[in-house]
C-alpha positions as CSV (number, residue, x, y, z in Angstrom):
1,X,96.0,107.1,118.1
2,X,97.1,110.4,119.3
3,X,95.4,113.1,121.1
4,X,95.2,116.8,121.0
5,X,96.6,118.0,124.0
6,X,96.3,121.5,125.4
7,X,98.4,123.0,128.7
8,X,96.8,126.0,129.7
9,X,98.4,128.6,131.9
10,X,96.6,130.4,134.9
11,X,97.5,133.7,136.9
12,X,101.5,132.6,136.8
13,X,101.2,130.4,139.4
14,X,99.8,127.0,138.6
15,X,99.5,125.1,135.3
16,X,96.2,122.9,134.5
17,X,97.5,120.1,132.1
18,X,94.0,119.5,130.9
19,X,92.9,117.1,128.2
20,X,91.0,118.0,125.0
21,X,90.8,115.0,122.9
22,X,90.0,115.1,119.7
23,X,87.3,112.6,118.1
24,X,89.8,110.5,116.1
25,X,87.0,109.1,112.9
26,X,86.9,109.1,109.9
27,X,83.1,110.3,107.9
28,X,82.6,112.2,110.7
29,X,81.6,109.2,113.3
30,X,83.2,109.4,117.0
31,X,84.4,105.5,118.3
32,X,83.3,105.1,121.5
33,X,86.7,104.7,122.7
34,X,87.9,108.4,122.0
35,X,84.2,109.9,123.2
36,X,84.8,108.3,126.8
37,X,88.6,109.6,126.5
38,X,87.6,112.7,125.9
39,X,85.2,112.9,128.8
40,X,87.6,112.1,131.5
41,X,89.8,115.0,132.8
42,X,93.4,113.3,132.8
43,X,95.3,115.8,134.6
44,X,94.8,118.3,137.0
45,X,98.2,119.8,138.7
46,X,98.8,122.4,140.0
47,X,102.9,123.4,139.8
48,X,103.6,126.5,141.7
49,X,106.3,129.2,139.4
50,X,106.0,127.1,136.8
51,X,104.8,128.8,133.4
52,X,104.4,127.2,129.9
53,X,106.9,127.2,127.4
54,X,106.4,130.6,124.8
55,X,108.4,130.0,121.7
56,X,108.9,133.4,120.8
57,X,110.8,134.3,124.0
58,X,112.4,130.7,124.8
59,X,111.1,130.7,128.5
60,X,108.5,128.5,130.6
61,X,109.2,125.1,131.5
62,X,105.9,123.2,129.9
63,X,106.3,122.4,126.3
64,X,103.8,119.5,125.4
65,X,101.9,117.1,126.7
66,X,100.8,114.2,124.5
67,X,98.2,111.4,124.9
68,X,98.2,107.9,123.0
69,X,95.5,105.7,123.5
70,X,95.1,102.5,121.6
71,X,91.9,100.8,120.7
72,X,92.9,98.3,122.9
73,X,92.6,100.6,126.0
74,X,96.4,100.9,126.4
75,X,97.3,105.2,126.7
76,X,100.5,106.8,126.8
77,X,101.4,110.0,128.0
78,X,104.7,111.8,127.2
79,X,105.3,115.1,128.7
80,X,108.2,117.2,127.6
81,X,109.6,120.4,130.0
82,X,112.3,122.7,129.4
83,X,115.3,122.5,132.3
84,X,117.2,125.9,131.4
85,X,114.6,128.8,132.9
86,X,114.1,127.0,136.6
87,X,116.1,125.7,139.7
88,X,117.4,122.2,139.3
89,X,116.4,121.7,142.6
90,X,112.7,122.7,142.3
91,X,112.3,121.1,138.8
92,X,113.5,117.6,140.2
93,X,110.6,118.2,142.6
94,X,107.9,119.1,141.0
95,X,108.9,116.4,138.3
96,X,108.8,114.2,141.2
97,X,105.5,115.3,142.5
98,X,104.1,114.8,138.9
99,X,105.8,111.1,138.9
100,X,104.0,110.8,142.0
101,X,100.7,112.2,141.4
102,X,99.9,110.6,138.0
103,X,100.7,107.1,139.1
104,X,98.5,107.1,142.0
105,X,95.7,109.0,139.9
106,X,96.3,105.8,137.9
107,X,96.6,103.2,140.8
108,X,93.1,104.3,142.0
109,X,90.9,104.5,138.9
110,X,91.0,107.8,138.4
111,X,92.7,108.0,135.2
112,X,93.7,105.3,132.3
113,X,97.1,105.6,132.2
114,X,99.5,102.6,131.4
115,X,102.9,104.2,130.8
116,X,104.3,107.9,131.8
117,X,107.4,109.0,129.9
118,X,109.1,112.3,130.3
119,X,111.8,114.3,127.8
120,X,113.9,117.1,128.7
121,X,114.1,119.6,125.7
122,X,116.0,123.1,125.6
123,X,116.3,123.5,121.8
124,X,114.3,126.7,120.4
125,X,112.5,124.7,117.4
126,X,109.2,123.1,118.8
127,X,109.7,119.4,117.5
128,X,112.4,117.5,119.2
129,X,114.9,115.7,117.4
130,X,114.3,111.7,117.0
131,X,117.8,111.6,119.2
132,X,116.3,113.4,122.3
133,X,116.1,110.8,124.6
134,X,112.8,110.0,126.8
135,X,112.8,109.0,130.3
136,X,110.0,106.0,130.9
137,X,108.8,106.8,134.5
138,X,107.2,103.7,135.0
139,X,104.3,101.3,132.5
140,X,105.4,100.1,129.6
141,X,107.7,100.9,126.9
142,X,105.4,100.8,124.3
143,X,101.9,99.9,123.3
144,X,100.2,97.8,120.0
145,X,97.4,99.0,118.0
146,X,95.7,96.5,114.7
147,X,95.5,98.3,111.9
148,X,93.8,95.9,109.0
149,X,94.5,92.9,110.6
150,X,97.7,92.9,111.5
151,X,99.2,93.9,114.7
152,X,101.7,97.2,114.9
153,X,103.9,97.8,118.2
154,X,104.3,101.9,118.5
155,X,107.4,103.2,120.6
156,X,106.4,106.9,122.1
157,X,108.4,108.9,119.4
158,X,107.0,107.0,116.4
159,X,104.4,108.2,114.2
160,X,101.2,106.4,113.3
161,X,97.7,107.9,112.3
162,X,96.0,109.6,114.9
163,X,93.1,107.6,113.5
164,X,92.9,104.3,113.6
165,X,89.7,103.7,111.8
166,X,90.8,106.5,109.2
167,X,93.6,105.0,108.7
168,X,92.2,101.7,107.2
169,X,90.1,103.3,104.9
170,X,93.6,105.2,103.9
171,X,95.6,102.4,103.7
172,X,92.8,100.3,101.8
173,X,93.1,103.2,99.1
174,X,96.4,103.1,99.1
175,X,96.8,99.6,98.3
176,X,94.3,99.3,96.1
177,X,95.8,102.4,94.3
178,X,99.7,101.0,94.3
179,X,98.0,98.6,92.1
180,X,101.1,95.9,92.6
181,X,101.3,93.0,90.4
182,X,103.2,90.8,92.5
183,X,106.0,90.9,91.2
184,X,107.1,94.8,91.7
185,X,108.9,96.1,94.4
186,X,107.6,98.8,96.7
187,X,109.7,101.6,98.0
188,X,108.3,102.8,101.1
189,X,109.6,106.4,101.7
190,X,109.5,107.6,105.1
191,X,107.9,104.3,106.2
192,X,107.6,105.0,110.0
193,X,106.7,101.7,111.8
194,X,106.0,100.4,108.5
195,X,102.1,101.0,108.8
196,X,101.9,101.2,104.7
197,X,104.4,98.6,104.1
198,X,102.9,96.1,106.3
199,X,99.8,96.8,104.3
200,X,100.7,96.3,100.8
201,X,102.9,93.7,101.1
202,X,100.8,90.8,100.2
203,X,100.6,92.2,97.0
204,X,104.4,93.0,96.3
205,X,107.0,91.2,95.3
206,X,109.3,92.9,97.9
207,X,108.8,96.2,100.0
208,X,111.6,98.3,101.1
209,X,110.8,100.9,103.5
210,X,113.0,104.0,104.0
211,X,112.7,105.9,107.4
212,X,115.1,108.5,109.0
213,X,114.1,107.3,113.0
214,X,115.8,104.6,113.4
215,X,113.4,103.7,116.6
216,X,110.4,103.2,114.0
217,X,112.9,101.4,112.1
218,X,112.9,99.3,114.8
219,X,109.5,99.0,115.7
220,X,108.9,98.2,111.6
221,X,111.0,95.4,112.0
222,X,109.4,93.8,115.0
223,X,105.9,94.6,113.6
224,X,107.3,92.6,110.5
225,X,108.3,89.8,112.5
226,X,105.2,90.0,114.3
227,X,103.3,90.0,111.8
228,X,105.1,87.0,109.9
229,X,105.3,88.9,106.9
230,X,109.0,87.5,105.1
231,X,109.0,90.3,101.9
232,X,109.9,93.5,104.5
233,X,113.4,95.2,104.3
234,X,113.8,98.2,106.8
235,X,116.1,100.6,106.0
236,X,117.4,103.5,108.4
237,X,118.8,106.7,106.9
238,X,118.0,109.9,104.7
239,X,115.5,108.9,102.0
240,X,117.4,110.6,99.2
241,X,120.2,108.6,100.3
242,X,118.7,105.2,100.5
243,X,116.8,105.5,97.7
244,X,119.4,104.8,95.1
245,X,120.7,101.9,97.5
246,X,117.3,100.6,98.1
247,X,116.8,100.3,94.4
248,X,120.2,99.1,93.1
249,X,119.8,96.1,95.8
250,X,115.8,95.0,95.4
251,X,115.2,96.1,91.9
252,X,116.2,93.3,89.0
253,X,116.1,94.2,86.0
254,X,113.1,93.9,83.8
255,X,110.9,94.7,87.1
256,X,109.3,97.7,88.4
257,X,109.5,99.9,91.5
258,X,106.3,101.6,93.0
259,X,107.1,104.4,95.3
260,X,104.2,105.5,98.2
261,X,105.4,108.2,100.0
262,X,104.0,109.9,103.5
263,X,106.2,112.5,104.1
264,X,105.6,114.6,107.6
265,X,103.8,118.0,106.8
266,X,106.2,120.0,105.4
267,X,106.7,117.4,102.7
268,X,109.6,116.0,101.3
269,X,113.1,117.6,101.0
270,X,113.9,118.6,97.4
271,X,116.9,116.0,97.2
272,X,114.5,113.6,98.1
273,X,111.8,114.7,95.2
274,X,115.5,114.8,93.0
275,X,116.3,111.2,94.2
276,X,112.8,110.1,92.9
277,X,112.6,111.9,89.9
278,X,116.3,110.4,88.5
279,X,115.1,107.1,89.5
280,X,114.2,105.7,85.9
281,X,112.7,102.2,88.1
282,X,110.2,104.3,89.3
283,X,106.9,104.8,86.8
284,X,104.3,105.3,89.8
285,X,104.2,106.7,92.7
286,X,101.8,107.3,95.5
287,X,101.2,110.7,97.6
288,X,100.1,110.2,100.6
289,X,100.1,114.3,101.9
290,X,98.6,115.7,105.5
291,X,99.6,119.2,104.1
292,X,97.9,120.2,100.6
293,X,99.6,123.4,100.7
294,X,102.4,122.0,100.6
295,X,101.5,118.9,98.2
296,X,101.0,121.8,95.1
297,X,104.7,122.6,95.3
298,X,105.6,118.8,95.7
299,X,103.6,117.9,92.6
300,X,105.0,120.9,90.4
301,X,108.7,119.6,91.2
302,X,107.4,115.6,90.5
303,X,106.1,117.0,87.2
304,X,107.2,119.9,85.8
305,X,109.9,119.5,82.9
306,X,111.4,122.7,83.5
307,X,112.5,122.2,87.1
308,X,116.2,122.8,87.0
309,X,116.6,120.8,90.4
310,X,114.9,117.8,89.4
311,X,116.2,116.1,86.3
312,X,115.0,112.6,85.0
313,X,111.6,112.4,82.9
314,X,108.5,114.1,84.5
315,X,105.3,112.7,86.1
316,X,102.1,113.3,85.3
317,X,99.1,113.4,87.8
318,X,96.6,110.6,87.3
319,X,94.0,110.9,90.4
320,X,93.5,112.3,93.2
321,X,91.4,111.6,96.8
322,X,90.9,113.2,100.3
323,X,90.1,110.9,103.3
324,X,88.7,112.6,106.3
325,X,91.4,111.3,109.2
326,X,90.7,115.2,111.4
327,X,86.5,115.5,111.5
328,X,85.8,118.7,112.3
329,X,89.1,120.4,111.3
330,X,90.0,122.6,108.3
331,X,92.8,119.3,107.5
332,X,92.5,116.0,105.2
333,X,95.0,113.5,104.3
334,X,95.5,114.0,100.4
335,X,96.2,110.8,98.2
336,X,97.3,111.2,94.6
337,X,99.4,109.2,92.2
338,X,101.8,110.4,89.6
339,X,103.1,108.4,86.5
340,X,105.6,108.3,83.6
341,X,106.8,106.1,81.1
342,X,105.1,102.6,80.0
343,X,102.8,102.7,83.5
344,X,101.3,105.8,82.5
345,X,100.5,104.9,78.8
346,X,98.9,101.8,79.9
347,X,96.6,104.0,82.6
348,X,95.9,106.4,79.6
349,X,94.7,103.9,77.0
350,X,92.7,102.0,79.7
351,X,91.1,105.2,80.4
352,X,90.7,105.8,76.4
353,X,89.8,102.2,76.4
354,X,86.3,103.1,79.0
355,X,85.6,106.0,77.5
356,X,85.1,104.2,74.7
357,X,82.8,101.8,76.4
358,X,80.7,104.1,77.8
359,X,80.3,106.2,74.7
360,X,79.0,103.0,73.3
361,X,76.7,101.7,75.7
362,X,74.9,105.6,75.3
């Protein structure tokens, strides 16, 4: 899981890297893990001249610190400076002293620390590129987490949910809501470490996953082999380039393709929304949205049938479901599924089919 990390600064002379992590459950119950993580001050350094990072006028050094912590016990901290507004000289230092600090903090029991990576990053935008390189200081290069009985390895820049116990009453929905025959194919668009994939694959025919970081691409291969699961193909590139590909290789014909997608929070690009849309394979396909806001614009392009962007026949909405992954937060991971063509006409006259029922047993 990942933690909520904020770096306070004081007076302009030292920086407190203090922990505030978040209780990571889902119905609003804290695991026991996060509650004694989030009791335990992590960091406490002080780095003289040093400020935070301001976005709005590019200077400071500090620009994140995040926290991982598996259920396992295993936690991994990545903390990402700025190089451009300090001496080279001092930075190497403090950096140094840091190193230094945190490792005997962790030596003597004073922290639970396993692996300490570090990333340079001078670019304006606040996420960092998949390219930008991290620096492992010393521990270990990554860290596993179980996620509905299987086993998923997670490299420092790959996403997974921030809650692991959320996340398999998401992915439970999910796969009961793909609703896979056994013999259709599953696209998994932006597939990370292959967390949804993994998942649902006992009950596809074949799953293709589509991710742009090719490190989670990674990692979703080795979780796959891990994992013994054969029906897992990993493809790295831009979704609404490898959708087409991904289809035209796994798809016969005669059998259908069920897209899940779990796009980051600013949703999917609109070539990617095009690339599903013109993808006649395709009859269902499941939202999985952190950003609702955003989702109602996603959804209008998926259906509406005067989008000039999107050609191809229109979905329709069929349900919808929040799961509480952020307790105590304004957020909720959104799950919906859309539908066209003979798969929606079968979900309609089922549901004509109950209503009937119930009508009768009144």
């Amino acid at each position: 899981a990942r933690s909520a990390i904020e770096i306070v600064a004081h007076s302009g002379w030292e920086t407190r890297l203090l922990s505030r992590l978040r209780a990571n459950t889902v119905n609003q119950h804290t695991s026991q893990d996060t509650s004694n993580h989030a009791n335990v001050k992590l960091v406490n350094f002080v780095a003289q001249d040093l400020e935070c990072w301001i976005a709005a006028t590019h200077k400071g050094t500090w620009r994140m610190l995040m926290v991982r912590h598996s259920s396992a016990g295993e936690v991994m901290a990545v903390i990402q400076y700025a190089s451009t507004n300090s001496p080279p000289e001092k930075l190497k230092g403090i950096l140094d002293r840091l190193e230094a600090f945190l490792k005997k903090k962790a030596e003597d029991g004073a922290i639970k620390l396993t692996s300490l990576f570090f990333q340079e990053y001078n670019n304006v935008s606040n996420r960092a590129d998949d390219s930008i390189p991290l620096r492992l200081a010393w521990g270990a290069e990554l860290f596993h987490e179980r996620l509905l009985g299987l086993d998923f390895r997670i490299s420092p820049s790959a996403f997974f949910q921030v809650n692991t116990r959320g996340a398999e009453v998401l992915n439970s929905l999910i796969r009961e809501w793909a609703s896979s025959s056994g013999t259709d194919v599953v696209l998994d668009v932006c597939c990370g470490t292959g967390t949804i994939g993994l998942c649902v694959a006992a009950g596809a025919a074949k799953v293709v996953g589509v991710e742009i970081c090719e490190p989670a691409v990674e990692d979703a291969k080795k979780n796959t082999e891990r994992n013994k699961v054969s029906n897992c193909v990993w493809l790295a590139g831009k979704a609404e380039d490898k959708i087409k590909e991904a289809i035209d290789g796994h798809v016969t014909e005669g059998s259908s393709c069920i897209a899940i997608v779990d796009p980051p929070r600013e949703g999917l690009h609109w070539k990617v929304l095009k690339a599903l849309r013109g993808a006649t394979a395709i009859e269902r396909i499941v939202y999985v949205a952190c950003n609702h806001v955003n989702w109602i614009d996603q959804a209008r392009q998926l259906c509406s049938p005067f989008d000039t962007r999107c050609e191809g026949v229109p979905f329709e909405p069929v349900k919808v479901c929040g799961v509480d992954l952020f307790p105590h937060t304004p957020h909720v991971e959104l799950l919906s599924v859309f539908e066209r063509g003979g798969t929606l006409a079968r979900t309609r006259a089922k549901e004509e089919a109950s209503t009937e029922d119930h009508m009768d047993q009144r």
